[in-house]
C-alpha positions in Angstrom: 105.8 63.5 248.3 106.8 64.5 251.6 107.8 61.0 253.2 110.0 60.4 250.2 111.7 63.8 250.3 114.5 63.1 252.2 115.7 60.1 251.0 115.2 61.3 247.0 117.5 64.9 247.9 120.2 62.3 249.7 120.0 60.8 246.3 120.4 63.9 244.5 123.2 64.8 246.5 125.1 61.6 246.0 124.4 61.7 242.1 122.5 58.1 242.7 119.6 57.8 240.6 115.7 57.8 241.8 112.6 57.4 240.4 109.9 59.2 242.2 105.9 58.3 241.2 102.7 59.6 242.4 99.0 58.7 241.8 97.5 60.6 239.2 93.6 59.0 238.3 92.4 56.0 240.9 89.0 53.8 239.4 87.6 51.0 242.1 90.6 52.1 244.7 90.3 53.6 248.1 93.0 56.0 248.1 93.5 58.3 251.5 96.1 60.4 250.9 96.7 61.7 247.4 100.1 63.6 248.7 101.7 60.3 248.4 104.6 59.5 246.5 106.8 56.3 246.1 111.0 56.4 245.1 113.1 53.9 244.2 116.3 53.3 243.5 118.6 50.7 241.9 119.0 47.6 243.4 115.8 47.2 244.7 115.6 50.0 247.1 112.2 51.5 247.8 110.7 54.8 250.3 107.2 55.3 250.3 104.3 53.6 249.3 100.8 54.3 247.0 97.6 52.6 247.7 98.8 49.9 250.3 101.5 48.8 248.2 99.6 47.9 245.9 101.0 49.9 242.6 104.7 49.8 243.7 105.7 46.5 242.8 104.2 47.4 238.3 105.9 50.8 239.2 109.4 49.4 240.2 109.5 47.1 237.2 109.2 49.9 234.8 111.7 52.7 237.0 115.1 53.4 235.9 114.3 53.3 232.1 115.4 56.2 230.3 115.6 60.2 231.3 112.3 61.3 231.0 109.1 60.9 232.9 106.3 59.3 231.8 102.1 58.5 232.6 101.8 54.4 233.5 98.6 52.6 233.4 98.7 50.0 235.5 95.4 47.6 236.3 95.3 45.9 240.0 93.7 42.7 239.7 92.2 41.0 242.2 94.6 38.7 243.4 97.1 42.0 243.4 94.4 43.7 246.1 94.0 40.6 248.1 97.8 40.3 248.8 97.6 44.2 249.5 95.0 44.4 252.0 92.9 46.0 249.8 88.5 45.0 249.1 88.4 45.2 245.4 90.9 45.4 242.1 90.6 48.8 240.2 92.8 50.7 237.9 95.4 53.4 238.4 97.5 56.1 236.3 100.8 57.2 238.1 103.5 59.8 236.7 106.8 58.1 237.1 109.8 60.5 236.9 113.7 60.4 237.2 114.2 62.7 240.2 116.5 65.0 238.5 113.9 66.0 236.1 111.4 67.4 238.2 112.5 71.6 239.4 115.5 71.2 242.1 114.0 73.4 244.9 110.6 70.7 244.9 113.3 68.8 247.6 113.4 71.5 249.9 110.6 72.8 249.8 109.0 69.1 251.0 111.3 68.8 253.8 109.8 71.0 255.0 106.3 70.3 254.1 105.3 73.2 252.3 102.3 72.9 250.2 103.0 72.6 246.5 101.7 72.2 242.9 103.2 70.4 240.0 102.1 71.2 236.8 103.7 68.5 234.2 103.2 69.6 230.7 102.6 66.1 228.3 103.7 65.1 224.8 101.6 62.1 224.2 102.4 59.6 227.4 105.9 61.6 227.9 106.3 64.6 230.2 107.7 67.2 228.1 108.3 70.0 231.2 107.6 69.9 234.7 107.0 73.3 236.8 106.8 73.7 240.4 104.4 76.5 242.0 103.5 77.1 245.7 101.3 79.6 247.7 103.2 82.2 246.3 102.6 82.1 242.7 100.2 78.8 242.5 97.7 81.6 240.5 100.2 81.8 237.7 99.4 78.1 237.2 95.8 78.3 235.6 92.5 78.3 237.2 92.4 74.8 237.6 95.8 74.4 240.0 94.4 77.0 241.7 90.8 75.7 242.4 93.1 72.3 243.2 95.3 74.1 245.1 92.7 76.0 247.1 90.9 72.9 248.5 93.8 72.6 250.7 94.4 68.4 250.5 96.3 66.6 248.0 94.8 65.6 244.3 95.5 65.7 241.0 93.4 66.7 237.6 94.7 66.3 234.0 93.7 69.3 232.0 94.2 68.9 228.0 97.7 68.2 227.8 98.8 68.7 231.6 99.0 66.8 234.5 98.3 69.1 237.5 99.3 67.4 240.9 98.8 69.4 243.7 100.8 67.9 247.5 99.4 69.1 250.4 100.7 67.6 254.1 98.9 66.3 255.9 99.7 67.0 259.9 101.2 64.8 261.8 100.9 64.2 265.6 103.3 61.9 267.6 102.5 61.1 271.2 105.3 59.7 273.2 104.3 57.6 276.0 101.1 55.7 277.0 98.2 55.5 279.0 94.3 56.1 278.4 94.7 59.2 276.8 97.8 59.0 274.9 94.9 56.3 273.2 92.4 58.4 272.9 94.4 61.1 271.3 95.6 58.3 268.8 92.2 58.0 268.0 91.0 61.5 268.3 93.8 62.6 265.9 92.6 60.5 263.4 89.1 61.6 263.6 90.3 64.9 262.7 92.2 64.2 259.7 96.0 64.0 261.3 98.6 61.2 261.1 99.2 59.7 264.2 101.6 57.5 266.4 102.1 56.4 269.7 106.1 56.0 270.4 106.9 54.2 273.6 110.6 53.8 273.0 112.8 57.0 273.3 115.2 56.5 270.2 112.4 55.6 268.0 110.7 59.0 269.8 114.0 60.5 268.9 113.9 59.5 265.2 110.6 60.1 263.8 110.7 64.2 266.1 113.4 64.7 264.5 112.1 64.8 260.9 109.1 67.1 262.0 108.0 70.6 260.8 106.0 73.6 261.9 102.6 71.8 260.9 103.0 68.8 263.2 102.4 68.4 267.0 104.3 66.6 270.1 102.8 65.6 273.1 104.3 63.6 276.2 102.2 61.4 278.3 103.8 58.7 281.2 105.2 59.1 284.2 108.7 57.2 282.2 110.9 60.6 282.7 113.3 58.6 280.3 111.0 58.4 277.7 109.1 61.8 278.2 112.3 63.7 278.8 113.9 62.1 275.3 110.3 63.0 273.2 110.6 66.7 274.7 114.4 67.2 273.7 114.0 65.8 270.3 110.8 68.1 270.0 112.6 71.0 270.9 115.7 70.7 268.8 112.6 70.5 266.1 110.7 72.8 264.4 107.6 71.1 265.3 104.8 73.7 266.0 103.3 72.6 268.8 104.7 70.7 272.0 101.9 69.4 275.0 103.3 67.9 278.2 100.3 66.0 279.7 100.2 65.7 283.8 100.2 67.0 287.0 102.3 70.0 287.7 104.1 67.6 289.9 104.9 65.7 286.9 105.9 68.6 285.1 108.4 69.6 287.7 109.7 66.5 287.7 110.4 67.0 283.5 111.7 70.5 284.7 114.2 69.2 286.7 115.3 66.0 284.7 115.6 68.2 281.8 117.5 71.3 283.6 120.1 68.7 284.8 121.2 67.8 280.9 121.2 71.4 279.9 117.9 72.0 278.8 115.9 75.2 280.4 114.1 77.1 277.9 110.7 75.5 277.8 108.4 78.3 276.7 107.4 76.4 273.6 106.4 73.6 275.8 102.3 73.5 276.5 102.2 72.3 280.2 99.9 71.0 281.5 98.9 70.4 278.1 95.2 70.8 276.7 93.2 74.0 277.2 91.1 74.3 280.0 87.1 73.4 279.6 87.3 71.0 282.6 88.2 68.0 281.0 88.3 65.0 283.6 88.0 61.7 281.3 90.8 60.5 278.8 87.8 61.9 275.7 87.6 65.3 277.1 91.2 65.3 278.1 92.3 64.4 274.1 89.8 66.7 273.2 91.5 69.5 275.2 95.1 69.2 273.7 93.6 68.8 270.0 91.8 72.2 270.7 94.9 74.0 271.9 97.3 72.6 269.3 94.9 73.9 266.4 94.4 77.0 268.4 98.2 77.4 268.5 98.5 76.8 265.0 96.2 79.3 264.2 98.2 81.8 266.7 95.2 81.9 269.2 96.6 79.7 271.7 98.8 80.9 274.6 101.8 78.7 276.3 101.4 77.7 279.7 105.5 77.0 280.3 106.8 74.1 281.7 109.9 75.9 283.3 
């Protein structure tokens, strides 16, 4: 729900329609992140994706019909998972909704990746009510959102005649530069559960920073002062809750100074040099470091070393 979010409040905004879906039941298909949603919008246009694509194309052939959501059984052959990457065919059951029929504050509340539950409320294959909880009141929801809720990842049960879909966001970390360990912290970020990307171009850097929350993590790596300076800018015009700077303190001077001379001096929320300090000396150890500090800092147990 949380890649779409944007997009489906421009919508909103603009009065142009959009159909959001998400998976409800998965037989036979991998699925890895159940916080996934899908939008589309008339003439074709489509954000998001569920289960490599391969649900999107039955899902936009039945959105824009009518005002009121609606469960869809749709069957993935295998021809359908060969031409989306996928091992095996299986079957799927997706809610498809007009936007404007789910609670209003859902859109805001995504943007800015809050943890959520929907609890949709059935008459036959129709949804009759949809109601939004978070960590607030999620207990006011039943024992079973809550159970859901409390696992802390996305998923969704159906419970007599509700669909309870809980949206849970999953971290993301984006590492702007490259080198050994901007690699190994690709790969190291994964391991752990994250979402992550190497960006070696400064407006891309730019773009994807910009749409970041409190729950997500920056780190710089490269001597390109260019690229390095742009990813630490964009990170802290962000809300992103963690920022690393990965190098020598000559290095890190260096940012100081090309950042200083465009304006930029408050750096306490930058991690420099980045990673805590257990003697890491190889790109493993070294990824291992900055993971470590940017979970400790999200827990509040971390302190910032300052670039400035």
């Amino acid at each position: 729900m949380y890649g779409i979010a944007l997009t489906v409040a421009a919508c909103l905004r603009a009065g142009t329609r959009a159909d959001v879906a998400w998976l409800v039941e998965a037989s036979g298909l991998p699925v890895d992140d159940w916080s996934a949603a899908v939008a589309f919008t008339p003439g074709g246009g489509r954000t998001g994706t569920l289960v490599g694509g391969a649900l999107d194309a039955s899902l936009a052939d039945r959105a824009g019909r009518g005002g009121q959501g609606r469960l869809v059984d749709i069957e993935v052959t295998e021809i359908d998972a060969l031409i989306a990457g996928l091992p095996i065919g299986g079957r799927a059951r997706c809610l498809l909704m007009p936007a404007e029929a789910l609670p209003a504050e859902l859109w805001d509340l995504a943007v800015a990746r809050q943890p959520l539950c929907l609890v949709c409320r059935l008459a036959g294959d129709l949804v009759a009510e949809a109601h939004l909880f978070t960590a607030g009141d999620v207990a006011e929801a039943g024992d079973a959102a809550a159970e859901l809720f409390a696992r802390r990842v996305g998923g969704s049960t159906m419970v007599d005649d509700r669909v309870v879909s809980v949206f849970w966001a999953v971290p993301q970390l984006v590492i702007v530069g490259d080198g050994p360990v901007a690699g190994a912290l690709d790969r190291a970020g994964a391991l752990v559960g994250w979402h992550t990307q190497v960006i070696t171009e400064g407006e891309m850097a730019r773009g994807v920073i910009a749409g970041l929350s409190t729950i997500d993590k920056v780190v710089v790596t490269g001597h390109d002062l260019e690229l390095t300076g742009a990813g630490l800018i964009a990170a802290l015009d962000s809300d992103v809750g963690y920022i690393g700077a990965l190098g020598s303190r000559r290095l890190n001077d260096n940012r100081r100074d090309w950042l200083a001379y465009r304006g930029v001096t408050d750096l306490t929320r930058v991690h420099a040099p980045a990673g805590l300090d257990i003697g890491a000396d190889t790109p493993a150890t070294i990824a291992v470091s900055i993971l470590a500090e940017a979970i400790a800092s999200a827990a509040g147990a971390a302190q910032t070393s300052p670039l400035s």
